[in-house]
C-alpha positions in Angstrom: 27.3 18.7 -20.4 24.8 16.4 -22.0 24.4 14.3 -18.6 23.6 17.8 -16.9 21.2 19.0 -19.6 19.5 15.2 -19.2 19.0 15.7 -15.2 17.8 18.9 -15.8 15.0 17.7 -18.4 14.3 14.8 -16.1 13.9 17.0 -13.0 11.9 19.5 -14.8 9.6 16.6 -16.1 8.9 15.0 -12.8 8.7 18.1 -11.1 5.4 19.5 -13.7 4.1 15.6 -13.5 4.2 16.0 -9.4 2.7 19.8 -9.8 0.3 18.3 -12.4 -1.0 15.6 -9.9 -1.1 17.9 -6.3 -3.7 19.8 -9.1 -5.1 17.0 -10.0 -6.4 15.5 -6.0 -6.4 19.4 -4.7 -9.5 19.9 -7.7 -10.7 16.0 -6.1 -11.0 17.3 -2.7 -13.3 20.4 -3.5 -15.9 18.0 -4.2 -15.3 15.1 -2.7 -17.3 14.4 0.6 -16.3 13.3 3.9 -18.3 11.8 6.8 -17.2 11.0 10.3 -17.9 8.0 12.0 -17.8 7.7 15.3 -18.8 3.7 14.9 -15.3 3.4 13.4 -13.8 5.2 16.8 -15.6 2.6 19.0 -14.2 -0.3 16.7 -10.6 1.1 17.3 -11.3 1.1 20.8 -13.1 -2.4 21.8 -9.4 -3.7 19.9 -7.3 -1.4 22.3 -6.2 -0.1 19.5 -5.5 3.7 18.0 -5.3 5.6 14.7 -8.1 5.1 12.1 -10.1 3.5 9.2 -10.7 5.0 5.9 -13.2 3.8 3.5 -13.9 5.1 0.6 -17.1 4.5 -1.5 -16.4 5.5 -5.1 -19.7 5.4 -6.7 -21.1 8.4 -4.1 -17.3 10.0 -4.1 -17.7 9.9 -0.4 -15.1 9.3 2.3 -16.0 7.5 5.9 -13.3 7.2 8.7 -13.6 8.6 12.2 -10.4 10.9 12.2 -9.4 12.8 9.0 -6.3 14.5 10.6 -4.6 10.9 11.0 -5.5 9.8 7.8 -4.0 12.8 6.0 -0.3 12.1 8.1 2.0 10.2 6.5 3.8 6.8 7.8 6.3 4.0 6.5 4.1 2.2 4.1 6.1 -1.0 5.8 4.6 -4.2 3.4 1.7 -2.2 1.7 4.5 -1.2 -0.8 4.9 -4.9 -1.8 2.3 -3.7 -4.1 4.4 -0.9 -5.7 7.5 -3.0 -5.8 5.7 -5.6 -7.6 4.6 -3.4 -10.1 7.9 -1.9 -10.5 9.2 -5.0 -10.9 7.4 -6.1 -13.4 7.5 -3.0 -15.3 11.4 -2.9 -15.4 11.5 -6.5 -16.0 13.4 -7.8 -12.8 10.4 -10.5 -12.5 9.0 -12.2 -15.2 5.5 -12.9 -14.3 3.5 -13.4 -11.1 5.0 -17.2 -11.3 9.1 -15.9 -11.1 10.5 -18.5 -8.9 12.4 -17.2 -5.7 15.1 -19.9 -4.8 15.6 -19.8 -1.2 19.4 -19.8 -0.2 19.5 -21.6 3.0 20.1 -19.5 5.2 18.0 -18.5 8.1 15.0 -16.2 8.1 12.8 -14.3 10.4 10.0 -16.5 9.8 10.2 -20.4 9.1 7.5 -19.8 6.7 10.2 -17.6 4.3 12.3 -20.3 4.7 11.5 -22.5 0.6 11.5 -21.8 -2.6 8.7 -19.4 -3.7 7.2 -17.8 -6.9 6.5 -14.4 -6.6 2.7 -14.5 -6.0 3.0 -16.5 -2.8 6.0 -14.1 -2.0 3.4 -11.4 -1.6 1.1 -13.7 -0.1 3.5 -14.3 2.5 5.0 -11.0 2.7 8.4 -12.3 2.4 10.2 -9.4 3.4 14.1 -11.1 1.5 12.2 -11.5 -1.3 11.2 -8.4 -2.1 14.4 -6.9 -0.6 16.6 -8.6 -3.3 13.7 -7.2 -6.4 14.5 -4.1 -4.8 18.2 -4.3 -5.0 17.9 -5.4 -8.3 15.5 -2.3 -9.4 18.2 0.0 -7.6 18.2 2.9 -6.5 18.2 5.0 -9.5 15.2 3.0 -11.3 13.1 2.9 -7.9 13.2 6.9 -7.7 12.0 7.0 -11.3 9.1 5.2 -10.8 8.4 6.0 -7.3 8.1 9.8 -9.5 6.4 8.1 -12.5 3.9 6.7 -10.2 3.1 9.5 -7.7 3.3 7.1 -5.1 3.7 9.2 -1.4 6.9 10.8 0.0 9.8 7.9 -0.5 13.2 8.3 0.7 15.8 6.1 -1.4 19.3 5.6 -2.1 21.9 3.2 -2.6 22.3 2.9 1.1 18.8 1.9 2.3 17.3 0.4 -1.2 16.5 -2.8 0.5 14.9 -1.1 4.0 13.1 2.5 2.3 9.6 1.2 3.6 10.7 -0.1 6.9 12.9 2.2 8.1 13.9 5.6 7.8 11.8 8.9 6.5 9.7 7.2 4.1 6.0 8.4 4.1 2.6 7.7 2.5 -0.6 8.7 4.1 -3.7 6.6 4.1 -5.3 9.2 1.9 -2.3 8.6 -0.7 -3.0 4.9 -0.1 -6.3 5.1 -1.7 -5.4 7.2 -4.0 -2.6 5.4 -5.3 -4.7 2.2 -5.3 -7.8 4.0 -7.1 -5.6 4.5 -10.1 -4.2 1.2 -10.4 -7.9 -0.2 -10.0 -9.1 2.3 -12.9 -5.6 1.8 -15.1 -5.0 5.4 -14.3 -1.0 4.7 -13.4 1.7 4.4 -16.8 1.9 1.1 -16.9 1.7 -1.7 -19.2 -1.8 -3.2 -19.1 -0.3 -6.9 -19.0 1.6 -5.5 -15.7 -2.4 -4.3 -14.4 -3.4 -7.4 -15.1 -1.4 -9.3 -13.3 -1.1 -7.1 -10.1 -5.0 -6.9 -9.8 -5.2 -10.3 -9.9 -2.1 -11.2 -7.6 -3.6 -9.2 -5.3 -6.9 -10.5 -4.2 -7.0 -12.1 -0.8 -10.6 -13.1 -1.0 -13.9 -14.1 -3.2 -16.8 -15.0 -1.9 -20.5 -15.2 -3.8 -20.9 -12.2 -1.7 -17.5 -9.9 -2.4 -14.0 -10.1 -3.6 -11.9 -8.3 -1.9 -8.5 -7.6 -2.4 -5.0 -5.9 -0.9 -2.3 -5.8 1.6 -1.4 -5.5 5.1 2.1 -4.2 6.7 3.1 -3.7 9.8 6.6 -1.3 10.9 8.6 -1.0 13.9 10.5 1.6 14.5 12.2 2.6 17.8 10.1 0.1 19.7 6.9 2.1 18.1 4.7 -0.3 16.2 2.7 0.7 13.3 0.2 -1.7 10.8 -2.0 -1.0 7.8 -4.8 -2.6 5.6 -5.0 -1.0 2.5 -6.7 -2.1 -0.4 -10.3 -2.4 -2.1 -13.7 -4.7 -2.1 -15.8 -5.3 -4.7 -19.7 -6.2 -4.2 -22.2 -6.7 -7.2 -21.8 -2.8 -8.6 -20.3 -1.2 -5.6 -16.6 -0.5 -5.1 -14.8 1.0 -2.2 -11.5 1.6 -1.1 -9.7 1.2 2.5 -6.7 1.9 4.3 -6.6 1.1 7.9 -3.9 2.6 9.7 -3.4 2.1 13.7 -1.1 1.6 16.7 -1.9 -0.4 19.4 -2.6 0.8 23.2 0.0 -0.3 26.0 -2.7 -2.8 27.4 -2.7 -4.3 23.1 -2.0 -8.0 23.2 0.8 -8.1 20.4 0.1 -11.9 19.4 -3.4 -10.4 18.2 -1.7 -7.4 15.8 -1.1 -9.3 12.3 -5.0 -10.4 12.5 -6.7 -7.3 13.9 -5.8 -4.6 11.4 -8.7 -6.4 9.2 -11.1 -7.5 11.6 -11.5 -3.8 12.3 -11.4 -3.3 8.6 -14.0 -5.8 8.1 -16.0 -4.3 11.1 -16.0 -1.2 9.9 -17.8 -2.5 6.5 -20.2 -4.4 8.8 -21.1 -0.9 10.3 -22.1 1.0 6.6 -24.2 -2.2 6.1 -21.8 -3.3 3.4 -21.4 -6.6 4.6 -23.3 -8.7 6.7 
C-alpha cells in the first residue's frame, strides 16, 4: 500500500513538473522570434548533406535555421546525451569528479582509440561509447527515468533491457529545439542540480577557446537500419554575446562517409560565419 501511494505521489509530481515546463517553453515561443535562412540551406547543400542548423542568439531571443519543421522533430540524441549522462552521473554519485578513472578491461573495442585507461573527461572527449555505457548501467534504469523527469530532458525510452543502448537505439527522441533548450538551462543553472555538478560539466565541456570565442559542446552521430544521423549541439561564447546550436543532418547518397564525424561542425561553424559571428 505504501509503495503504491509512493508511485502515485511520484507520478503525480513529475507529471505537474512536465505540465509545468510544456507552460513554461509554450509562454517562450509566443515571443520568441524566428528567422529563416536560406544561407544555412546552401551550406547543407555544398556538404551533400540534409536536415538543418539552429542557432540561437540569446541576447535578441531570436532563432536562425533554414527549416523549423526539422528542427522541431525529434531523433536519438546518439552521443549528445553524454552530456546528460554526465550530469546524472555525477549527481547520483556513480563518478566522482570529471578526473574518475575508467580502467580499460582488455578487451576489444570499436575504436583503438577506447582501447586505455581513461578519466572521465577524456571519456567525453573521446566519446567512448563503453564508458559511458557501464555509468549508465550503474545509474539504472530506475535512477535514469528519475532524472531524465527531473531534468525535462526530451522523450527518453528506458528500461532494464536497453539501459546501456536508450540513445542509440530504439524510440528515444529529443528535437534540436529541446537540445537548446535543455542546454540554455544548464548554461543559466536553470536544471536541479548541485552547482559543484554545473561547474564541472560547463567546464568539461568546452571543445575550444580562442582570444576570439570559447566555444563549447558535443557531437553524436546514430545509425539505425542503415539510416545515418549526426548532431552538433552546444553553445559559443564571444565578448558579451551568447548563442546556442544544434545541428542536426543526414547525409545525401552521393555523401562521402569518411567526411561525416568532421562535417556536422564545419557547417556549424559556417553557419556562424554567415550571421557575421565569426570571421
Amino acid at each position: 500500500m505504501r509503495i503504491s501511494c509512493f508511485l502515485l505521489c511520484f507520478t503525480l509530481f513529475y507529471a505537474c513538473n512536465n505540465s509545468e515546463r510544456k507552460e513554461q517553453v509554450a509562454d517562450k515561443e509566443a515571443t520568441t522570434q524566428y528567422l529563416h535562412q536560406a544561407a544555412f540551406q546552401q551550406i547543407l547543400d555544398s556538404a551533400q548533406v540534409k536536415g538543418a542548423i539552429l542557432i540561437y542568439d540569446a541576447k535578441k531571443d531570436l532563432y536562425y535555421s533554414n527549416d523549423f519543421d526539422w528542427v522541431k522533430q525529434g531523433r536519438l540524441p546518439a552521443s549528445t546525451f553524454k552530456i546528460t549522462n554526465s550530469i546524472i552521473a555525477l549527481e547520483t554519485g556513480v563518478v566522482e569528479n570529471d578526473s574518475t578513472l575508467f580502467e580499460w578491461n582488455g578487451e576489444l573495442r570499436a575504436l583503438s582509440v577506447w582501447e586505455q585507461d581513461m578519466i572521465f573527461r577524456d571519456a567525453f572527449h573521446r566519446s567512448c561509447v563503453p564508458c559511458y555505457q557501464e555509468i549508465a548501467r550503474a545509474i539504472g534504469a530506475a535512477r535514469m527515468n528519475e532524472y531524465l523527469q527531473k531534468l525535462s530532458y526530451g522523450n527518453m525510452v528506458v528500461d532494464f533491457s536497453n539501459i546501456d543502448l536508450f540513445w542509440l537505439q530504439g524510440n528515444s527522441r529529443i528535437s534540436p529545439m529541446e537540445q537548446i533548450d535543455f542546454l540554455q538551462r544548464l548554461y543559466e543553472k536553470q536544471l536541479p542540480i548541485s552547482d559543484r555538478t554545473s561547474a564541472i560539466m560547463k567546464k568539461m565541456i568546452v571543445m575550444e577557446e580562442t582570444d576570439d570565442y570559447k566555444l563549447s559542446g558535443k557531437t553524436g552521430w546514430a545509425i539505425r537500419d542503415g539510416h545515418n544521423n549526426g548532431w552538433f549541439v552546444g553553445y559559443l561564447e564571444k565578448e558579451e554575446q551568447l548563442y546556442f546550436f544544434a545541428t542536426n543532418v543526414d547525409p545525401q547518397e552521393t555523401f562521402n562517409m569518411d567526411f561525416f564525424p568532421r562535417i556536422r561542425s564545419e557547417v556549424t561553424m559556417k553557419a556562424f560565419e554567415e550571421l557575421g559571428i565569426l570571421e
